[in-house]
ZADO-1210 file (C-alpha; in nm, 4 decimals, padded with zeros to 6 digits):
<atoms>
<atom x="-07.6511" y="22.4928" z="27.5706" code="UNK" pos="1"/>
<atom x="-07.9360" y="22.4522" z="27.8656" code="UNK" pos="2"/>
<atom x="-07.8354" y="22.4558" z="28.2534" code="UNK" pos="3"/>
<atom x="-07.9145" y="22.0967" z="28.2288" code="UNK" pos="4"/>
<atom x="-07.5963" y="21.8680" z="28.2890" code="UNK" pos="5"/>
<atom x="-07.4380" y="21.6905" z="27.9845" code="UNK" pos="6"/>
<atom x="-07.5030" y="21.3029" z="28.0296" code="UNK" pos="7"/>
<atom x="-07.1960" y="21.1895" z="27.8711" code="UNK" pos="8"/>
<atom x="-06.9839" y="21.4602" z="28.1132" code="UNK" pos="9"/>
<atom x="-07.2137" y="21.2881" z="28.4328" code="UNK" pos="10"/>
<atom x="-07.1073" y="20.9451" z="28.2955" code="UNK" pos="11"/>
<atom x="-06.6966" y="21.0687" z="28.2874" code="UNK" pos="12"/>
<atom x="-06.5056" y="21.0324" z="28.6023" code="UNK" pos="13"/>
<atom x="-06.2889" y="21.3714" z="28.4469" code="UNK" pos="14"/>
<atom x="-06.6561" y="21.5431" z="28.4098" code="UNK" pos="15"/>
<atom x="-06.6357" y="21.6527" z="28.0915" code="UNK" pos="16"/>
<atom x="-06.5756" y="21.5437" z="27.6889" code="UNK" pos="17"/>
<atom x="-06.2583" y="21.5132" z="27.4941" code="UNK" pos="18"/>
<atom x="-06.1028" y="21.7406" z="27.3401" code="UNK" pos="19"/>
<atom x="-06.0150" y="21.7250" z="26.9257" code="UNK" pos="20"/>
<atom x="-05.6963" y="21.8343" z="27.0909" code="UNK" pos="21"/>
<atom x="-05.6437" y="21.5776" z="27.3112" code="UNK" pos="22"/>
<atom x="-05.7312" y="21.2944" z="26.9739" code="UNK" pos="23"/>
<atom x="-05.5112" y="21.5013" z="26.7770" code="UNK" pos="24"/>
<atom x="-05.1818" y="21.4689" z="27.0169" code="UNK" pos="25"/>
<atom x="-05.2649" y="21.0788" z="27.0550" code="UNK" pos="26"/>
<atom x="-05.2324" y="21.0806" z="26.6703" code="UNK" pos="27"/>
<atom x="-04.8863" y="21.2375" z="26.7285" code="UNK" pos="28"/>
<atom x="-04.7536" y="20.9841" z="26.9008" code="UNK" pos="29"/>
<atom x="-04.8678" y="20.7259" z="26.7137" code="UNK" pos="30"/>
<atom x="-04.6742" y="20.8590" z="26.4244" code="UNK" pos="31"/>
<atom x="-04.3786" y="20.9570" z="26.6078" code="UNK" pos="32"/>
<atom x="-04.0452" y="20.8339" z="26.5588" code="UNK" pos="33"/>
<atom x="-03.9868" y="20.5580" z="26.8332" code="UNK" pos="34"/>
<atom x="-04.3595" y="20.3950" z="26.8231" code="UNK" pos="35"/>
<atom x="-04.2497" y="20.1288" z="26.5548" code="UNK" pos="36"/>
<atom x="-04.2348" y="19.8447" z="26.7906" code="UNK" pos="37"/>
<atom x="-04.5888" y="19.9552" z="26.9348" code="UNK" pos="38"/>
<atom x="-04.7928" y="19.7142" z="26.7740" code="UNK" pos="39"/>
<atom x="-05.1766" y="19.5254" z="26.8417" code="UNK" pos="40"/>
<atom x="-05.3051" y="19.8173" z="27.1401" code="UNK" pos="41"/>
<atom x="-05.5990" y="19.9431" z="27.2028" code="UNK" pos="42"/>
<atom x="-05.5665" y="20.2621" z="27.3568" code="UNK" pos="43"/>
<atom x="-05.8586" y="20.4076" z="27.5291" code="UNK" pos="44"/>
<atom x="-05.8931" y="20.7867" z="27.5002" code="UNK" pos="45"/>
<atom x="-06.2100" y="20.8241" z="27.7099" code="UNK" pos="46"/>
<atom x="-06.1536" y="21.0103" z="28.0148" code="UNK" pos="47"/>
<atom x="-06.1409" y="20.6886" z="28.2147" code="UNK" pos="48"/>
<atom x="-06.4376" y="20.5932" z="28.1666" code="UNK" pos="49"/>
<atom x="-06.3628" y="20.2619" z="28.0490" code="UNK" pos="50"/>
<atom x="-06.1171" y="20.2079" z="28.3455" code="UNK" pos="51"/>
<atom x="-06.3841" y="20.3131" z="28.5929" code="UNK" pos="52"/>
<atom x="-06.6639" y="20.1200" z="28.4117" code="UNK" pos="53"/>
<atom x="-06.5510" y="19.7701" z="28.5907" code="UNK" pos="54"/>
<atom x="-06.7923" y="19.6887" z="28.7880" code="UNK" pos="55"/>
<atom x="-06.9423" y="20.0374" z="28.7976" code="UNK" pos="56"/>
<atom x="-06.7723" y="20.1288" z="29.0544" code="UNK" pos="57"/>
<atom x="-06.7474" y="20.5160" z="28.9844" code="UNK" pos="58"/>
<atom x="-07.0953" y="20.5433" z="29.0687" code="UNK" pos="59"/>
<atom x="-06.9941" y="20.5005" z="29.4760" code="UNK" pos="60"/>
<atom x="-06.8537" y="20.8474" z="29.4765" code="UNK" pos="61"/>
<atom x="-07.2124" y="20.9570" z="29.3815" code="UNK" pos="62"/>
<atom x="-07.3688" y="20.8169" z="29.7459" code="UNK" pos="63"/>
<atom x="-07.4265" y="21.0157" z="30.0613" code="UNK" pos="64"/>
<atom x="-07.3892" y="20.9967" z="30.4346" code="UNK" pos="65"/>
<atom x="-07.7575" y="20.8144" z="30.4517" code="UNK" pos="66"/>
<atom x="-07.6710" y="20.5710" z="30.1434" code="UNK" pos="67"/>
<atom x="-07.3195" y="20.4724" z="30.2722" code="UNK" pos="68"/>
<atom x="-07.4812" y="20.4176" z="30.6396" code="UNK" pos="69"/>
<atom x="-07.7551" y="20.1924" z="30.4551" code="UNK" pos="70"/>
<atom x="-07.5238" y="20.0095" z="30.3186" code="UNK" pos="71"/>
<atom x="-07.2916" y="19.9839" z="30.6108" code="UNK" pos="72"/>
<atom x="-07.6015" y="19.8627" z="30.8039" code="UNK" pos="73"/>
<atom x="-07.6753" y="19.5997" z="30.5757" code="UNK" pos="74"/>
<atom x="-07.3176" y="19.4908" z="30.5913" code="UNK" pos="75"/>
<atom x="-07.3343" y="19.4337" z="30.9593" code="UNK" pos="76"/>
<atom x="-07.6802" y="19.2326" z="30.9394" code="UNK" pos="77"/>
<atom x="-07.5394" y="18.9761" z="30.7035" code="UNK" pos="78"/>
<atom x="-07.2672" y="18.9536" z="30.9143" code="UNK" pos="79"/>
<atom x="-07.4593" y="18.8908" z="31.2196" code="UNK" pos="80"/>
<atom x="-07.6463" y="18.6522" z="31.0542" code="UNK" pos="81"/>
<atom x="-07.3657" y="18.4757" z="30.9762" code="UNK" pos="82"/>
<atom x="-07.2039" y="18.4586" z="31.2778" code="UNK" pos="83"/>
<atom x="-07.5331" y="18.3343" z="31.4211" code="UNK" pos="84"/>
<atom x="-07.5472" y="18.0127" z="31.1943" code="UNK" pos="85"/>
<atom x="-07.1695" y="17.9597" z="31.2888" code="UNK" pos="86"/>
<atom x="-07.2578" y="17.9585" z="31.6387" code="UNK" pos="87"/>
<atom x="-07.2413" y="17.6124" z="31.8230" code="UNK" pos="88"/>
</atoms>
């Protein structure tokens, strides 16, 4: 493996791959005494990827100081333009 990072660990809000571990103790359960009456779920065993994918949201944590204060300006000069149509 290179110093280069991993694409699908960048992508993973836990930053990093699954385990065959982690696959293998899902399969447990599944089989366990108890789980009959689980029935028509789709469990997602992705590191929370799919949970974080909405809206790509997960991405945010990725900005800095002079991104967030870009946006934050923009923010405020919609608003202001709003508030300037409202005005009478």
């Amino acid at each position: 493996m290179g110093t280069e990072a991993d694409p699908a660990q960048a992508g993973n809000p836990m930053g990093r791959v699954g385990k065959m571990q982690e696959l293998r103790n899902l399969a447990v359960f599944l089989m366990a005494d108890g789980v009959e009456y689980l029935s028509g779920e789709t469990i997602a065993i992705d590191g929370a990827s799919y949970l974080a994918g909405g809206g790509n949201f997960s991405q945010l944590s990725r900005l800095g100081d002079a991104e967030w204060e870009a946006i934050r300006n923009q923010i405020r000069s919609a608003n202001e333009q709003d508030k300037a149509k409202r005005t009478v």
